[in-house]
C-alpha positions, 0 to 999 in steps of 0.5 A: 128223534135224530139230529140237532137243533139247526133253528130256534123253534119260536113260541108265539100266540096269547098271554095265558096260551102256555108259552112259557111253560110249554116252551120249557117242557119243549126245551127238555125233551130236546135238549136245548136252552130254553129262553124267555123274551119276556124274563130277558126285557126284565132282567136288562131292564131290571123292572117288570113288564108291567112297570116298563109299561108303566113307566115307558108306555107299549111303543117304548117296551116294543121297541125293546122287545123287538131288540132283544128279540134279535139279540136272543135269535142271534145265539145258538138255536133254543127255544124261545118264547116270546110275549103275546104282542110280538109276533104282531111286529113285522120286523119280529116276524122277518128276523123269526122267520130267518132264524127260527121256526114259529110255533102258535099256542092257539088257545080258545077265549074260554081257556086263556080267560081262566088263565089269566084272570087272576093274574095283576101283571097282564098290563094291557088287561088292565081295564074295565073289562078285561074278559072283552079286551082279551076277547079282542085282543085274540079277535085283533091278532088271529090272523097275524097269528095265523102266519106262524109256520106251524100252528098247535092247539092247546086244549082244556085239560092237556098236560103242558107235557102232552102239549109240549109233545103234540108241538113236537110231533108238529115239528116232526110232521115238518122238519124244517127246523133239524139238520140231520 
């Protein structure tokens, strides 16, 4: 691959689609920052995503996710991932769209529950079924999801460096994010 990084290639999709971990696979074979929207919230707030939820409530951590959004795409071109709801804001979209390229981890229900089931820091599972709230969860934002500029599936199985690969040969089919 020649060339160098012109955009940020964005992460978007569920909690538990791998972002993260992909994400910084992706950012080594390229050779680029790897950011994390999710981390950068918590490190200026200095509390975790869950307890800004709790504390604060989802509109408030919205809020503060959109503005480090723009803050973080406003550097120099990385790869970022960001958390399972921010894609879903228009203005998040717009302000990617703009300055980055966005990339969905579409992951299947099966998969993402085997995931995150386990984990106590997922906040908007914290209910009586958590296992359906996922489920529509993924149902709610698919379509929205839908809108990102290249979609990649990640599948049961697949290595996150088989996965980081399979984003990159996505990008390669679409070179809108290189300056050559």
């Amino acid at each position: 691959m020649m060339g160098r990084l012109e955009r940020s290639i964005v992460l978007i999709g569920m909690m538990g689609a791998g972002k993260t971990a992909v994400g910084g696979q992706l950012a080594r074979l390229l050779q680029v920052p790897f950011l994390d929207s999710d981390e950068a919230i918590e490190a200026a707030a200095n509390m975790t995503v869950a307890e800004i939820f709790a504390r604060d409530g989802e509109a408030f951590f919205r809020r503060k996710e959109a503005q480090v959004l723009e803050r973080l795409l406003s550097g120099p071109p990385c790869v970022l991932s960001t958390g399972g709801g921010a894609f879903l804001c228009a203005r998040n979209r717009h302000v990617i769209a703009q300055r980055g390229v966005s990339v969905w981890l579409k992951v299947d229900l099966d998969l993402l529950w085997a995931r995150v089931r386990q984990r106590t820091t997922r906040p908007l599972l914290r209910t009586a079924n958590p296992r359906q709230t996922l489920a529509d969860l993924l149902a709610a934002r698919t379509p929205v999801y839908a809108l990102a500029d290249v979609t990649v599936e990640a599948t049961p199985g697949l290595s996150v460096e088989a996965t980081a690969r399979r984003v990159l040969a996505a990008l390669e089919a679409r070179p809108v994010y290189r300056e050559t």
